[in-house]
C-alpha positions in Angstrom: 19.5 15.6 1.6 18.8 16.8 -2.3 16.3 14.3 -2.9 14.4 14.9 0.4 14.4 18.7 -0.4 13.0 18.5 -3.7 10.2 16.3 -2.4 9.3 19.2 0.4 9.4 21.9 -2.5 7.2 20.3 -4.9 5.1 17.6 -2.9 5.3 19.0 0.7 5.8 15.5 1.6 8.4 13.4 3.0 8.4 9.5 2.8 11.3 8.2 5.3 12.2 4.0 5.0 13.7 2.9 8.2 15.6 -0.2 8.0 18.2 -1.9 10.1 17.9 -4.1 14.0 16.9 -1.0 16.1 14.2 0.6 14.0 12.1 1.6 17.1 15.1 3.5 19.0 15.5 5.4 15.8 11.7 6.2 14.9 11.2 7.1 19.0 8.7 4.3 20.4 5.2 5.9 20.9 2.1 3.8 22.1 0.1 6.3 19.8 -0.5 5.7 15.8 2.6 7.7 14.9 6.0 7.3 15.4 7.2 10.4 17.1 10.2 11.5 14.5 7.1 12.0 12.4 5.2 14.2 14.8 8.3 16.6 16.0 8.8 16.8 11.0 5.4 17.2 10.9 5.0 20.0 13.8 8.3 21.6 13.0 8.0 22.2 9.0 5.0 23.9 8.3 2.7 22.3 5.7 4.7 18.8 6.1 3.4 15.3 5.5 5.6 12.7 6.6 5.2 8.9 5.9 7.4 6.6 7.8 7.4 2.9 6.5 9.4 0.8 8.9 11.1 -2.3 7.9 13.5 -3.0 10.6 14.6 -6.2 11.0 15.9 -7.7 13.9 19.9 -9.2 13.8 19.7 -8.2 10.2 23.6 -7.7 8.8 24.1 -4.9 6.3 24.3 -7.9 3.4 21.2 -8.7 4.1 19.4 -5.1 4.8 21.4 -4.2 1.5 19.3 -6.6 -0.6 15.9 -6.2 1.3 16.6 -2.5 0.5 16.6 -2.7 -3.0 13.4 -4.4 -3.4 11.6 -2.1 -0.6 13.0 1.2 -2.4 10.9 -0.3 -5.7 8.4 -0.5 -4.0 7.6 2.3 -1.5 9.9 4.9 -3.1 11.5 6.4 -0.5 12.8 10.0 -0.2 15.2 8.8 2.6 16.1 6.0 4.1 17.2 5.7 7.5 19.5 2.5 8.3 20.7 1.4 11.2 24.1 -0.8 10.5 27.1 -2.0 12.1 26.2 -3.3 15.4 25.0 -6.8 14.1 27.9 -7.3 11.7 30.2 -6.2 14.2 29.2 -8.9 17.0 29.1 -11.2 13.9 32.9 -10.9 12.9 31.8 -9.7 9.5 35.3 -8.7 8.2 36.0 -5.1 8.0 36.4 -4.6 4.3 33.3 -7.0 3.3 31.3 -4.8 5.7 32.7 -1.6 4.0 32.3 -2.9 0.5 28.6 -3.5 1.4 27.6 -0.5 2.5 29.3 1.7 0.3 28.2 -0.2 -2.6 24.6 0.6 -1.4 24.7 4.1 -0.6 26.3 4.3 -4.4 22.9 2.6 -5.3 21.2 4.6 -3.4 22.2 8.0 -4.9 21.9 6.8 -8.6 17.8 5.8 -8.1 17.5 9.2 -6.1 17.2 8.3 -2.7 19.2 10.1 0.3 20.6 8.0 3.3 21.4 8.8 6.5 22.9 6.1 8.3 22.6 5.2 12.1 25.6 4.4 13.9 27.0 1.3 16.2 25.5 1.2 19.7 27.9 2.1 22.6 28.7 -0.2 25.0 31.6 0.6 27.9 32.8 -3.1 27.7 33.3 -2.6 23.7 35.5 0.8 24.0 39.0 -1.6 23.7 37.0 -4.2 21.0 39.2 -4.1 17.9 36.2 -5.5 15.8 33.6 -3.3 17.0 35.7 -0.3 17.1 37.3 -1.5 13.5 33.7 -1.3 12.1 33.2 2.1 13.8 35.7 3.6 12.2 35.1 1.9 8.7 31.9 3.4 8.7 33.5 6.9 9.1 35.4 6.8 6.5 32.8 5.3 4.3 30.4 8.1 4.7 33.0 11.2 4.6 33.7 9.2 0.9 30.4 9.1 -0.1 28.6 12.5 1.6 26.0 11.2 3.6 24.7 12.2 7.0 25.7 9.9 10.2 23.9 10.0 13.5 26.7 10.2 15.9 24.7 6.9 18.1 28.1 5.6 19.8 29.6 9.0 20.4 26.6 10.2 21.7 25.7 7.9 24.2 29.2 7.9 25.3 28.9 11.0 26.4 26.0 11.3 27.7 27.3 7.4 29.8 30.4 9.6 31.1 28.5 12.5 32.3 26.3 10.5 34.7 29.5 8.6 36.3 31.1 12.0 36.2 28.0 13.4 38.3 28.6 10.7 41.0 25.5 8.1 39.3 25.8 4.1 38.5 26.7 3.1 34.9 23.5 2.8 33.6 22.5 -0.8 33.2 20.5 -0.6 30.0 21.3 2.4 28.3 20.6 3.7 25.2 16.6 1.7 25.5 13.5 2.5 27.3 10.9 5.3 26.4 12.7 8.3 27.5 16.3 7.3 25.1 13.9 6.7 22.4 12.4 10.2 22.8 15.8 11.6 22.3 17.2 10.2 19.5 13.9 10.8 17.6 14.5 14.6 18.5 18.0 14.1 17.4 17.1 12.7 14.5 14.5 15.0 13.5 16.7 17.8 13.7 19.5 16.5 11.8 16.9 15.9 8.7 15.9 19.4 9.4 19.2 20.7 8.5 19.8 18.1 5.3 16.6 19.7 4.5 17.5 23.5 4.3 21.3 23.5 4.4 23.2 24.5 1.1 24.8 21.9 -1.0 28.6 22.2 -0.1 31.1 23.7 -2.7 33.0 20.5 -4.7 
């Protein structure tokens, strides 16, 4: 996250866009004014101020977040943008390579008006492990940030295992997960720690 770190050295601030269907997963729900991924930043980096603007949007297909972004990064000026994408385009038989033309084209715009991305991967849902669609755009998006360096929250993998530990410990498939309170908590700690390490890690040799 180069941009991101250069806004902690010289500002001591952080201003995160969130953008995509499941903003509030991402951003961990709280019923107080701020989001908890900007409570576990601002407790864990001393001297931090983090502003989170969030513009999720519900059903939104990567097309569609991919224009709304452009106009949203001129004007709030993000450090890093969170986007959630995939899921929606996924169940709406976006083809493959139009969906992966999309999104690499905007992370490319992205980096060139100095703004990092991490992006939020598909939801996992047992009865979508054999979907050649969902699992098509999965892998697409993969491949799309290994090309273009960005971070990826692991979402589907994730769950998944977290799904096949509970059957494994003798419990019911869970019914809804992956939402509630507690599922939001976690993937705002996730979250914060993986912008924690873009923040301090060392830029990879070419």
């Amino acid at each position: 996250l180069p941009n991101s770190a250069r806004a902690l050295r010289e500002r001591q601030e952080l201003k995160i866009l969130a953008i995509g269907a499941s903003s509030a997963s991402m951003l961990g729900s709280s019923l107080e004014s701020k989001p908890l991924l900007e409570k576990i930043l601002e407790r864990s980096i001393k001297g931090l101020n983090v502003e989170i603007i969030n513009r999720g949007v519900s059903g939104e297909l990567a097309a569609d977040a991919a224009e709304r972004l452009k106009i949203e990064v001129a004007l709030n000026q993000p450090d890093v943008i969170l986007w959630q994408v995939g899921t929606n385009d996924a169940f709406a038989q976006v083809p493959v390579e139009e969906f992966a033309a999309t999104v690499r084209d905007m992370l490319q715009w992205l980096k060139a008006h100095n703004v990092d991305t991490i992006l939020i991967g598909l939801h996992y849902m047992k009865q979508l492990a054999t979907n050649e669609r969902y699992q098509a755009i999965r892998q697409s998006l993969r491949r799309i940030v290994e090309s273009e360096g960005v971070l990826r929250i692991g979402r589907y993998e994730s769950s998944e295992i977290l799904a096949r530990t509970l059957r494994e410990q003798g419990h019911p498939e869970p019914s809804a997960f992956g939402t509630g309170e507690n599922a939001y908590s976690c993937m705002a700690q996730y979250l914060a720690r993986a912008i924690a390490v873009g923040l301090f890690a060392k830029a990879p040799l070419p």
